[in-house]
Each structure stands twice: as C-alpha cells, then as structure tokens.
C-alpha positions in Angstrom: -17.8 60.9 60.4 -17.0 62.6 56.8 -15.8 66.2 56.8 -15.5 68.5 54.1 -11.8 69.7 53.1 -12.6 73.0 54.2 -13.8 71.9 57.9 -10.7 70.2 58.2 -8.3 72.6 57.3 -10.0 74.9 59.1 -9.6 72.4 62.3 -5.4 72.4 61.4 -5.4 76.1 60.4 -7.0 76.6 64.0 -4.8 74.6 66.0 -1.5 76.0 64.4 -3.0 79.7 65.2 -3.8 78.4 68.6 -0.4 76.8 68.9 -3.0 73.7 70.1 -2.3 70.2 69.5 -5.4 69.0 67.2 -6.3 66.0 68.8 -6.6 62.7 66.6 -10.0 60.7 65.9 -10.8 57.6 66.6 -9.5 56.3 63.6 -5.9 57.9 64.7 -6.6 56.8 68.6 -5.9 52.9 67.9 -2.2 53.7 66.6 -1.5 55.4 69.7 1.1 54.2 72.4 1.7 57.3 74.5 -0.9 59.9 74.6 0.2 62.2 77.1 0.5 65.8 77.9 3.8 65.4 79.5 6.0 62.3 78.6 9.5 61.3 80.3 12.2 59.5 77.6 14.3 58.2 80.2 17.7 56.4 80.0 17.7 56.9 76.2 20.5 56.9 74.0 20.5 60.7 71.6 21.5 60.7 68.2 20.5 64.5 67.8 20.5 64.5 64.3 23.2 67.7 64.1 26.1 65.3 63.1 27.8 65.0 66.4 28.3 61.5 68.0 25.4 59.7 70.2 25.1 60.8 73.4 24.4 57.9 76.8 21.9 58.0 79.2 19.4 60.8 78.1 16.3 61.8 79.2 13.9 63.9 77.7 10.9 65.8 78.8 7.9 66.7 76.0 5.3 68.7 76.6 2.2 69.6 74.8 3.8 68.0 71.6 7.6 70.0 71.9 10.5 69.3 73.4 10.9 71.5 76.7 14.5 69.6 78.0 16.8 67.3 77.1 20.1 66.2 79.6 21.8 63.6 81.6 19.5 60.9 83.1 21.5 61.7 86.1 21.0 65.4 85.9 17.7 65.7 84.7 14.4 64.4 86.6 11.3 63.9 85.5 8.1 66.3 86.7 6.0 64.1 89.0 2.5 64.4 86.2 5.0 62.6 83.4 4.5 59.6 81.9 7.6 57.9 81.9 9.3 55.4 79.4 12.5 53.7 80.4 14.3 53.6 77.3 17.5 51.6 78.0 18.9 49.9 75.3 17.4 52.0 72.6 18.0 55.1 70.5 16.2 58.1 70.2 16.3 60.3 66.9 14.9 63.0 64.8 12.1 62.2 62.7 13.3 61.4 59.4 12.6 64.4 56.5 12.1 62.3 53.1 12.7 64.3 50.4 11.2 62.2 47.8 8.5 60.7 49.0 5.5 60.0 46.4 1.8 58.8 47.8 2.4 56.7 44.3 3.7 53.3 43.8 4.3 50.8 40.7 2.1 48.6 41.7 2.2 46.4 38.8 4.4 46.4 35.5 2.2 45.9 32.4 4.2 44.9 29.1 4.4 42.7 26.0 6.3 39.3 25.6 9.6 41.3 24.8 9.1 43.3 27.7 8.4 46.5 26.4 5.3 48.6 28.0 2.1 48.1 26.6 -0.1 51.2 25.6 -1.1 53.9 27.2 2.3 53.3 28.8 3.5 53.1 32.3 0.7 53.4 35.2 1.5 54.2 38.8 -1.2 53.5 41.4 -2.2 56.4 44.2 -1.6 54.7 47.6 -3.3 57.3 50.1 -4.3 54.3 52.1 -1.2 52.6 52.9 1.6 54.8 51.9 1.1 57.5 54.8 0.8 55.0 57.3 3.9 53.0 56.8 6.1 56.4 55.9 5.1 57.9 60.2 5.4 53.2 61.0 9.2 53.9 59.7 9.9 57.1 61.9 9.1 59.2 58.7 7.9 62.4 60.3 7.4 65.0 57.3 7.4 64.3 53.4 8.1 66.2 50.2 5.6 64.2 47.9 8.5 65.4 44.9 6.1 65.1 41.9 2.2 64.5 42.2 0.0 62.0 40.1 -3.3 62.6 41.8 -2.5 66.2 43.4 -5.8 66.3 44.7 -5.7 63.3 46.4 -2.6 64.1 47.9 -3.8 67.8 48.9 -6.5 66.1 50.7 -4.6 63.8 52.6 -2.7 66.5 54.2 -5.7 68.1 55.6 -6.8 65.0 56.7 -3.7 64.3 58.6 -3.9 68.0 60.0 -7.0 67.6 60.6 -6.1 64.5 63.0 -8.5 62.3 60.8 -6.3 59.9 59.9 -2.5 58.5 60.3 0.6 59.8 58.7 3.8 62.0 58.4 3.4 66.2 58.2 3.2 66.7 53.8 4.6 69.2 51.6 2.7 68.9 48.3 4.8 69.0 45.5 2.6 69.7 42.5 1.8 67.7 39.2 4.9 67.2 37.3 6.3 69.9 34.9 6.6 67.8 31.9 7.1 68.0 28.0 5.5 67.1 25.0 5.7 63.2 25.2 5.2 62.5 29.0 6.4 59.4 30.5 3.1 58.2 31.6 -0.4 59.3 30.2 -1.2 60.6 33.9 1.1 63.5 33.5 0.2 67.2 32.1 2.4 67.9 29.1 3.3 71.7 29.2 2.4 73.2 26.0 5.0 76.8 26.1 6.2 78.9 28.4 3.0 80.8 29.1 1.1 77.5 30.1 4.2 76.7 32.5 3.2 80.1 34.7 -0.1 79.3 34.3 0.5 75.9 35.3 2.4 76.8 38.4 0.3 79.6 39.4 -2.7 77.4 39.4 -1.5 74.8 41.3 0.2 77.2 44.1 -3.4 78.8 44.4 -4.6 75.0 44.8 -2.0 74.8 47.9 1.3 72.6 46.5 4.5 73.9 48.1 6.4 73.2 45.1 7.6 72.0 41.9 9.1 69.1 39.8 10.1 69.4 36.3 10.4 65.9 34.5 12.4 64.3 31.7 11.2 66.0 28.7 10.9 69.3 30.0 12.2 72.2 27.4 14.9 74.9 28.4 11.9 78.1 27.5 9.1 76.0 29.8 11.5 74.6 32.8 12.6 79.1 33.0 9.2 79.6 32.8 8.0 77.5 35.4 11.3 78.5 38.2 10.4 82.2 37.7 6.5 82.0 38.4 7.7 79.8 41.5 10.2 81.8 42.6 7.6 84.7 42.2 5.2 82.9 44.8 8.1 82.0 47.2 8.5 78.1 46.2 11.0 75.5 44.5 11.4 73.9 42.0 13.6 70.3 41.6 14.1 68.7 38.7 14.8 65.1 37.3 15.8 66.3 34.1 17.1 64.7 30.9 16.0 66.9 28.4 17.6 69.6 29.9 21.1 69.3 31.1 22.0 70.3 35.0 24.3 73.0 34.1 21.5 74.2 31.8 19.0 74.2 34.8 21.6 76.1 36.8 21.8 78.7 34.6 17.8 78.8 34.8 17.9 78.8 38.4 16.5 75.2 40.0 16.6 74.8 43.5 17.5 71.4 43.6 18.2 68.2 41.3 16.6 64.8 42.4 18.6 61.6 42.1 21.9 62.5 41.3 24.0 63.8 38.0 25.4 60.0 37.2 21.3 58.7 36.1 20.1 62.6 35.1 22.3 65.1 33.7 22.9 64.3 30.4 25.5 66.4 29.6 28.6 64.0 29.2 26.0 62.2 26.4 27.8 62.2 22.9 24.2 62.7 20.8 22.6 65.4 23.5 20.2 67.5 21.6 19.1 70.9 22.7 15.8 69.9 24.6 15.6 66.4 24.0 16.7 63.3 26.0 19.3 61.4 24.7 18.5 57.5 25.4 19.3 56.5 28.7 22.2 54.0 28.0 23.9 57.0 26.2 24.1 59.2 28.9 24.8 56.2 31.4 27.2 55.1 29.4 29.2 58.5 29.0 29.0 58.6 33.0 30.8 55.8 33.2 33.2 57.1 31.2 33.8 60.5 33.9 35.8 60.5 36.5 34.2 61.8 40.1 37.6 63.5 41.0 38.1 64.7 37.2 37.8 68.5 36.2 34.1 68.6 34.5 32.5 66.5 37.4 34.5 68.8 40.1 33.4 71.9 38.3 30.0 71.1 38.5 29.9 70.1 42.1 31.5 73.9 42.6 29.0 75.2 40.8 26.1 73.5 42.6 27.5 74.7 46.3 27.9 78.0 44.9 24.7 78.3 44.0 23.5 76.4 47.1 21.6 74.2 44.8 20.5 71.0 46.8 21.4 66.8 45.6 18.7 64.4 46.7 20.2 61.1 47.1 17.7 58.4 45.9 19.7 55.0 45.7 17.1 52.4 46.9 15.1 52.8 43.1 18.5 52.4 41.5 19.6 49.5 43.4 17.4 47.2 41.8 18.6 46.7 38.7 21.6 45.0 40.1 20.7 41.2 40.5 19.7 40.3 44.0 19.5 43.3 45.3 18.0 44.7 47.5 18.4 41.8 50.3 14.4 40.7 50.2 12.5 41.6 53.2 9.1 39.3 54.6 8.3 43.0 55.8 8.1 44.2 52.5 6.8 41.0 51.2 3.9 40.9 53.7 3.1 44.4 52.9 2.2 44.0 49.4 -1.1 43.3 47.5 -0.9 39.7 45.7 -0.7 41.3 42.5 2.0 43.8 43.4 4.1 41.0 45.3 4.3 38.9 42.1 4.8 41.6 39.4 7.6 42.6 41.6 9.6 39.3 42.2 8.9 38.4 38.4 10.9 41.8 37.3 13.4 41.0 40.1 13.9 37.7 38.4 14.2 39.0 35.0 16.8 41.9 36.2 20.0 41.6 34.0 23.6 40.6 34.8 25.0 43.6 32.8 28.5 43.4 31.0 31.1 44.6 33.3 29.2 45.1 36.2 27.7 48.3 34.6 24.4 48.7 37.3 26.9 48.3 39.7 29.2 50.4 38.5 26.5 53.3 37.7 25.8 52.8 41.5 29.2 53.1 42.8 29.9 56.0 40.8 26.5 58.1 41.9 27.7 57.1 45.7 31.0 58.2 45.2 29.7 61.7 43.7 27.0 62.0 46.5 30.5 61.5 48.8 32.5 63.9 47.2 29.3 66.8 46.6 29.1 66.6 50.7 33.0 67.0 50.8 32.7 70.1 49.3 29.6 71.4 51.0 26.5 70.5 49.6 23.3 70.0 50.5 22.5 66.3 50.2 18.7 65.2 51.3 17.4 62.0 51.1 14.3 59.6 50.4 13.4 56.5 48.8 11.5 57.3 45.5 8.8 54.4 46.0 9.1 53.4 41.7 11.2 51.5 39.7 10.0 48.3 39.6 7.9 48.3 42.8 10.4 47.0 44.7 11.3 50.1 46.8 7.7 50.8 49.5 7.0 54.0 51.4 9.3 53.7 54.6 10.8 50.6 54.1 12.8 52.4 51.3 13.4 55.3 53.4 15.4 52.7 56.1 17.0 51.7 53.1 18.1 54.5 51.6 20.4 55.4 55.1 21.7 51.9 54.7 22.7 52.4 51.0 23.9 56.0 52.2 26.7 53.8 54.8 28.0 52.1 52.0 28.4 55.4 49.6 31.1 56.2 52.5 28.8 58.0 54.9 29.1 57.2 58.9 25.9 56.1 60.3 25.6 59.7 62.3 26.2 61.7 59.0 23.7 59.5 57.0 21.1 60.7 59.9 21.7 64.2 59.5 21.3 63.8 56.1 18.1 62.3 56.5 16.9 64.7 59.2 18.5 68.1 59.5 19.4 68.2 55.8 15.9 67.7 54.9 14.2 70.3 57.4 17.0 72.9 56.4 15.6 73.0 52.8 12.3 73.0 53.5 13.0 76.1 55.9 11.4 74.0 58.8 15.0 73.3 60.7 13.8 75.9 63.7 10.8 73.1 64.1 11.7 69.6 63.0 15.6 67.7 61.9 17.1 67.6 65.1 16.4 66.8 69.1 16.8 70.1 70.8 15.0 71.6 73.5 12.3 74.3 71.8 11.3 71.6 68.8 8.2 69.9 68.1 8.8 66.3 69.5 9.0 64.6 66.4 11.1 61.5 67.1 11.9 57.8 66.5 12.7 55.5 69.1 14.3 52.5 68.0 15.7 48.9 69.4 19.5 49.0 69.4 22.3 51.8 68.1 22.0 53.2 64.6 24.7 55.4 65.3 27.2 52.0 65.1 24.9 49.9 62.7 22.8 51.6 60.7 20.5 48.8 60.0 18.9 49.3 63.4 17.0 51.7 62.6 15.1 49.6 61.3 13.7 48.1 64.7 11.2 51.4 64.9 9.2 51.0 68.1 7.7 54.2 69.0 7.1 57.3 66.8 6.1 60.7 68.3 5.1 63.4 66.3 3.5 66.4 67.8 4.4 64.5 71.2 1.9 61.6 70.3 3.6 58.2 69.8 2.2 55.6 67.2 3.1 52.0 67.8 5.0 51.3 64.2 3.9 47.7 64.7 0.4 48.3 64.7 0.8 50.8 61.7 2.7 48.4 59.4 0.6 45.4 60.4 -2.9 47.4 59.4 -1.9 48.1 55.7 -0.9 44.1 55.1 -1.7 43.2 51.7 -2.6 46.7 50.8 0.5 48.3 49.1 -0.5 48.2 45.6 -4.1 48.5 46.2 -4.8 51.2 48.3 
C-alpha cells in the first residue's frame, strides 16, 4: 500500500518519540531472519569496534532493538523467552558507518571514439532500488549519502526506511552538491555568488538534508558562504575540492575533506589559480613530488587535527585505475545490469599502464598519508564512493574499502573502528551506533570467520541486525541481481 511522505514520517517520528520499534511491512518481512523481541548471540566472537582486540566466547542479549548485556558465554545466560543463535565460529561487529555512501552509481560511461565524454557530459544513475539494499546486505548499518543527485529521491527513501516500508541502512542526507560555474555533470546546481550559497543551504536544510558537500569548482566567497549558513543551522559541510585549496577551506572553516589531500588539494600544483582547478595530472603530478614525512604535508596534517577537521578515506574509486585491480568479484558481477556489467569491464580493459607506476604510486602515497594523519590524531572515516568507472557497488565497496585500509598499514581491528566508531563519532551518533556496548541500539554484523586476523572475512556477512531485526544478507544481495545500474 502507497503512503504519502508525510504518513510515513509521521510513522518514524512516532516510533522514535515512543522509543518503539516501527515494525517493517511486508515488503521488509521476507528479508528477515530473526524477528524477536529478545534474541541470545551466543558463543560469538566481539570485535567491539573501540579498537581493542577481539574478544572469545561472547554472548549477547538484545532487547526491543538495543543491546541490554554483553559478557562471557560462561558468565552470562540467556533469559528463558530469548531466541537463541549459537554463534561459534563467527564474529560479531558494529554496523559499519559509511561515510560516503551515494544512492548514485555510473552505471554506464558514454564517450566518443577517443574516449572523451560525449555531451551533456557525465551521467550517474539514481539506484534507490538496489543500492540501499545491498549497503544493510554488507552490514552497512547507517549512511552519509556525501553529495545528492536526486535529493528528493533520497529524502524519500529515508522515510521509507523509517517508516519500515522498505529495506536499507539508517540515512543522513547530504544535500545537492555545492558546485561552481561549470559543474561536472549537467545534474548538479551551479552556485551563482555567495548569496545563492545561503540560500541554497537554507533551502535544502528546510527540505531535511543533514548536510553539505561542496564540489570541484566551488569559489573561495561561495564555499564561506555556504559553511556559515550551515554552521548557522547546526550542520557540516565536506568538501572534494579542487578549485579551492584544503588550507584555503581550513581557513573557511569545513568540517571535513572527502578522499584525501594526494587526489584533492591542489595546493602543491605549479599553475593553481585562485578559484579554479588546475588539471588533474598537474596537481597529481606535484603530489607525487611531496614527501608524506616532509614539512608542508606534516604541517597540514597538524593543522587538520588542530582544527579537528575529519579525512574520509575513499580508496576503492581510486583503485581502479591501476590495471587489474580490484580482484573481480562474480558477486559484483552478478549484481549488475547487462549494460552496467559491460561498460564496466570495457573501461577496466582500457585502464592504462601508467609510466612509473604513477596510479600506483598516487595510491601508495594517499595510504601512507591516511597512515600518518591517524598517527597524529585524526579523524579518518570511511566509505566506498560507488563512482569512477562503475566498478566500485554500494556495500561491496564498503568491504573493500577495509581491505584496502589493511594494506595502507592499518590492523584489521583499527580499520573496523575506522569504519564504525569513527563514522558514528562525527555524525554525533557514537552514544547510539559504532561500537557493541551494552545501552546501544543492536546494530550489528555477524559474519563467517575472524576479520579481526583477516580482514577479507568480513566479507562472509550472514546476519545483519539493526534495531534488533536481522536481515538474511543472502536474500538481500540475491533480490537486486541484475539491477545495479537500473534501478
């Protein structure tokens, strides 16, 4: 049955007030595995998500969608009304935070016989279908969309998933992007001065986004503009800038930066122009010219802890344009539409073997900052950015993206609390989601194996709770087959 937006936020605005668990439609109903009001974890493994090492032989009680207690197997026994799961042999973890997480997707790349894009330029498709469910299939509990094409699309996904109308992670809307005169792709607002950036921001905070994203050609006056009329409504702006340098956003005040300084602070670029992008090989190429441990790289990881500006690692989009990688994946594969499945191994094919090494090198060098920025106390968060050349999917990428984080120089338990705790500490959400304590809401991921000693199992998801409810990940990823790309 259809329901108005309104009806069902009303239904989620009701059941938060209540402190009630909205119960899920039908639709919702044939994802679920365990649909109790009081479940037993028992013999489980704990990676908690706080940094610390696994713990053996856990059990945990949830109740009415939280966590009420958490100790020894031994210690610890089970109320007689439980359900109760023997666990043995698997792990149990926080729900994964993704911190850039789009509903969007390049489902297809359109472009000439040289390879150059074809007019109106680059188009990304909206995948409100498909994306939500395999992001909570993956043990992707709560998103930061990080840039919206369709923000009213993506607003009304989130009430739908309050609502319990259909499947999918908890959403923070990030609003359309904050973008210059010569947008990247025709489906993006281009900001006309500073008084259209407040506006902009203003209205879309009214509308219900969470926050903001200011793009590539962004201008110093507009990108101010824009971080004061959010930081007037109590919100945050990130930033994958290029236009703009990151010690010129500092200075501005952004919250946070989105991929990391080696692909999008154009600082070090020897023909940087005050608010215009220099071309990408320029400021790529004066990267790889810095060194990590060297006084200007140093000095602006000091100045991004001191400001307690936040890093969000995105490696799985850069990763592909280094030949062969990433490993291909018949989950991935099986996933997506025909058309997206061929457009994507056709640009995998046609992925250059760079002199020197250079993709590899630009890769190295934005893990080895990401390493050295956590050294010194920043805030890293995570996600996938579901892009590039469409090979990078909702979920998929986000299991990725902790694998690529283990060879930056992370252990598998620190990649996890980047992933988790990280995320739900800048969202202001840490007292609710990010870790497994007693007190949260039972958001967690049970998977086959020990992530905490090989990271790639976290890929064997099996059960994912959120609010206490747990969705069989098979069934999730196996109902959006074929559909990435389409819907």
């Amino acid at each position: 049955m259809f329901l108005p937006w309104r009806t069902t936020a009303l239904l989620a605005t009701l059941g938060a007030v209540l402190g009630a668990q909205v119960r899920p439609s039908a639709e919702v109903r044939q994802f679920l595995k365990v649909d109790a009001p009081v479940v037993a974890l028992v013999h489980a493994r704990v990676v908690d998500g706080t940094g610390v090492a696994a713990r053996e032989d856990q059990t945990l009680i949830l109740r009415d969608g939280r966590i009420e207690a958490m100790g020894a197997t031994v210690s610890l026994t089970p109320p007689k009304e439980a359900q109760v799961l023997d666990l043995t042999g698997h792990t149990v973890l926080p729900g994964l935070v993704g911190m850039h997480n789009h509903l969007f997707y390049t489902h297809s790349i359109h472009s000439d016989e040289k390879g150059a894009a074809v007019p109106p330029g680059r188009l990304f498709a909206e995948i409100a279908y498909s994306a939500p469910r395999l992001y909570l299939a993956c043990g992707v509990t709560t998103i930061r969309t990080t840039g919206s094409l369709e923000p009213y699309t993506d607003l009304n996904i989130k009430r739908q998933i309050d609502a319990g109308l259909m499947p999918g992670p908890k959403m923070e809307v990030t609003g359309p992007y904050l973008e210059g005169l010569e947008p990247m792709t025709p489906q993006m607002y281009a900001l006309r001065g500073p008084e259209d950036a407040k506006r902009f921001v203003d209205f879309w905070a009214d509308a219900g986004v969470t926050s903001f994203k200011a793009y590539m050609n962004i201008r110093r006056a507009d990108l101010g503009a824009a971080i004061q009329a959010a930081h007037a409504r109590g919100l945050k702006v990130t930033g994958h800038l290029g236009s703009v340098t990151w010690p010129e956003a500092l200075a501005l005040g952004i919250d946070n930066f989105e991929h990391g300084p080696v692909y999008t602070d154009t600082q070090f670029a020897p023909d940087k122009k005050p608010d215009v992008g220099p071309p990408v090989s320029s400021s790529w190429g004066a990267w790889l010219k810095v060194d990590v441990a060297g006084p200007e790289v140093q000095q602006l990881i000091r100045d991004l802890v001191a400001k307690k500006v936040a890093v969000t690692s995105t490696l799985p989009v850069f990763e592909l344009g280094i030949p062969g990688r990433p490993p291909l994946q018949p989950r991935m594969l099986a996933a997506m539409s025909a058309e997206s499945k061929a457009s994507y191994l056709t640009a995998r094919a046609k992925v250059p073997a760079l002199p020197n090494g250079r993709a590899e090198q630009l890769l190295k060098k934005e893990m080895a900052f990401e390493l050295a920025f956590v050294k010194a106390g920043g805030l890293l968060l995570a996600g996938p950015d579901p892009t590039g050349m469409g090979g990078v999917l909702p979920g998929f990428g986000d299991h990725r993206e902790l694998a690529l984080l283990v060879e930056a120089g992370f252990t598998p338990v620190e990649a996890i609390h980047i992933a988790t705790a990280n995320g739900a500490a800048f969202l202001g959400r840490l007292d609710r989601i990010g870790t497994v304590e007693a007190g949260k809401q039972a958001d967690l991921v049970v998977v086959k194996g020990d992530p905490s000693k090989r990271i790639e199992d976290i890929e064997n998801v099996v059960t994912v709770f959120k609010d206490g409810l747990g969705y069989d990940s098979a069934r999730l990823i196996e109902s959006v087959r074929g559909h990435v790309g389409i819907r």
